[in-house]
C-alpha positions in Angstrom: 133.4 97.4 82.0 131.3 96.3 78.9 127.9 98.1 78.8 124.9 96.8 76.4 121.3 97.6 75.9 118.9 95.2 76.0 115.8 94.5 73.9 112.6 94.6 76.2 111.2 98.2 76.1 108.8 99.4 73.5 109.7 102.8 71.7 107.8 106.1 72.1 108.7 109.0 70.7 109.3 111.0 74.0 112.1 108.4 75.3 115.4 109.1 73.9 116.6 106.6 70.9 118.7 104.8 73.9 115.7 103.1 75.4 116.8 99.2 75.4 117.5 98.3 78.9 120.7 98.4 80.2 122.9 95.8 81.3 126.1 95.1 83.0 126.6 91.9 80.5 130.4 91.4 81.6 129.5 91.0 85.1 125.7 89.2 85.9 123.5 87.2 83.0 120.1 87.4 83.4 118.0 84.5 83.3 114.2 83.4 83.9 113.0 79.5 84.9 109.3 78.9 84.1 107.9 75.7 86.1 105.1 73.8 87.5 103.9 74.1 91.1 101.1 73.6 93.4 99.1 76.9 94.1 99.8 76.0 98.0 103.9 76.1 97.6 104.5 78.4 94.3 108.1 78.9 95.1 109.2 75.0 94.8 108.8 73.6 91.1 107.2 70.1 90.5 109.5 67.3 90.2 107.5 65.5 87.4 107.9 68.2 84.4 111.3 69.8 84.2 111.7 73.4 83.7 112.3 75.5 80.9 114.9 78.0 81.1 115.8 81.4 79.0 119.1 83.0 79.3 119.8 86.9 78.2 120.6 85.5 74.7 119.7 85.4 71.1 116.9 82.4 72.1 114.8 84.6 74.4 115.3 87.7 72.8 113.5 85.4 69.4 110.3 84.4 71.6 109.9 87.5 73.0 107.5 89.0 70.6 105.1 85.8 71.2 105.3 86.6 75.1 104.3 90.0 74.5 102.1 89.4 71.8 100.4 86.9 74.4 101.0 89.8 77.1 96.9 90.7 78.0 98.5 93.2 81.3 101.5 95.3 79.9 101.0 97.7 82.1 102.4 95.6 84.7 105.3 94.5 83.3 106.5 91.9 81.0 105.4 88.3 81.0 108.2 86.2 80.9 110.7 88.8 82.5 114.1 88.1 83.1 114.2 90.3 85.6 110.7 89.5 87.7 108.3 86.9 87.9 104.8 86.1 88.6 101.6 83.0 87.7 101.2 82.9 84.1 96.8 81.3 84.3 93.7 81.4 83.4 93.1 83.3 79.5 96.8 84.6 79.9 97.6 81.0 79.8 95.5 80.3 76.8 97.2 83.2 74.6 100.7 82.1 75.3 99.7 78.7 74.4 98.4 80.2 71.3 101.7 82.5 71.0 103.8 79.7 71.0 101.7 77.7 68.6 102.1 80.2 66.2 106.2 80.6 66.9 106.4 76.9 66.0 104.8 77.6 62.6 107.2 80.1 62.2 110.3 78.7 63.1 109.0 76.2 60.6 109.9 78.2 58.1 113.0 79.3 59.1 116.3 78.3 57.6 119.2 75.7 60.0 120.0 79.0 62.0 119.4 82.6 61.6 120.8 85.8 63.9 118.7 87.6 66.5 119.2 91.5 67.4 119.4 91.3 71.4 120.4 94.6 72.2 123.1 96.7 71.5 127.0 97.3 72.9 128.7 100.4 74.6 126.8 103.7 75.6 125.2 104.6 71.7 122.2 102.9 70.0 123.4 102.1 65.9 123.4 100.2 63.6 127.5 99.9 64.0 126.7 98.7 67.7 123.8 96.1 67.3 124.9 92.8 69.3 123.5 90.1 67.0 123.4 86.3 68.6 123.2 83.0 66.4 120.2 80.9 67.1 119.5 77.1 66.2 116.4 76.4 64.6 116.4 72.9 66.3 116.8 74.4 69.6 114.2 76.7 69.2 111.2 74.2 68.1 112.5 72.3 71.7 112.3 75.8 73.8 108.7 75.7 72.6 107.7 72.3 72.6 109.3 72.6 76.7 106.7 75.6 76.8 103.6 74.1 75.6 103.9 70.9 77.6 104.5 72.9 80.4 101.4 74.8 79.6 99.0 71.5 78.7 100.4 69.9 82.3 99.0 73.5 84.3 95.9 73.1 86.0 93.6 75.2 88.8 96.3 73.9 91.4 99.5 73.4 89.1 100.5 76.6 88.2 103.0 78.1 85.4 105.7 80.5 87.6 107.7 82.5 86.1 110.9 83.2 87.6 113.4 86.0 86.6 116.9 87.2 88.5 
């Protein structure tokens, strides 16, 4: 069985170097839905905005900064988590939007495709085991535009749910 680490937990100096998380990637991808719903039924998404969709891969592992960056309560956890979920409202709302703006200026500037370090494969953390994905600049700029209409159709009783394995 394959073993990588994963991308996702900041470094400190007293965790070892080995800190990415760990995943069984031969056997379960991880993947997180964000949709609409009405604050009365959170766990059935609206029909009338489809959702977006984020896959243990090269495309999350690119936007993760901006959810972190837009992150105002780290100490509970990630905000777009593929492995949890929550309501993503209120000022929270406001600084992804603002995240995500600023990604799409980015990406802007970014060539066709690029790579994106998503973790790293086998039991030691190098250089010689970094697991670099290819990303499409194209599909990028549509991951966020998904995001921020997604985030302009949210309202007091339409929520944004995020929705990890």
């Amino acid at each position: 069985m394959r073993l990588s680490y994963r991308l996702g937990v900041t470094l400190q100096s007293s965790r070892p170097p080995f800190c990415g998380r760990l995943t069984q990637s031969v056997s379960h991808s991880m993947s997180v839905s964000l949709y609409l719903a009405d604050q009365a039924n959170l766990q059935t998404p609206c029909r009338e905005i489809s959702p977006v969709t984020f896959n243990d891969d090269g495309y999350y592992w690119f936007l993760y900064r901006y959810f972190e960056s837009a992150n105002l309560e780290r100490h509970k956890g990630e905000l777009i988590d593929l492995y949890g979920g929550g309501v993503i409202e209120g000022y929270q709302l406001h600084r992804l939007r603002t995240e995500l703006e600023q990604a799409m200026q980015d990406v802007a500037h970014k060539p066709d495709s690029w790579l994106v370090l998503v973790g790293w494969q086998g039991e030691c953390v190098s250089a010689e085991t970094e697991d670099w994905r290819k990303v499409e600049k194209l599909e990028v700029l549509d991951l966020i535009t998904s995001l921020l209409a997604l985030i302009s159709s949210s309202s007091p009783t339409r929520k944004l749910v995020c929705d990890g394995d």
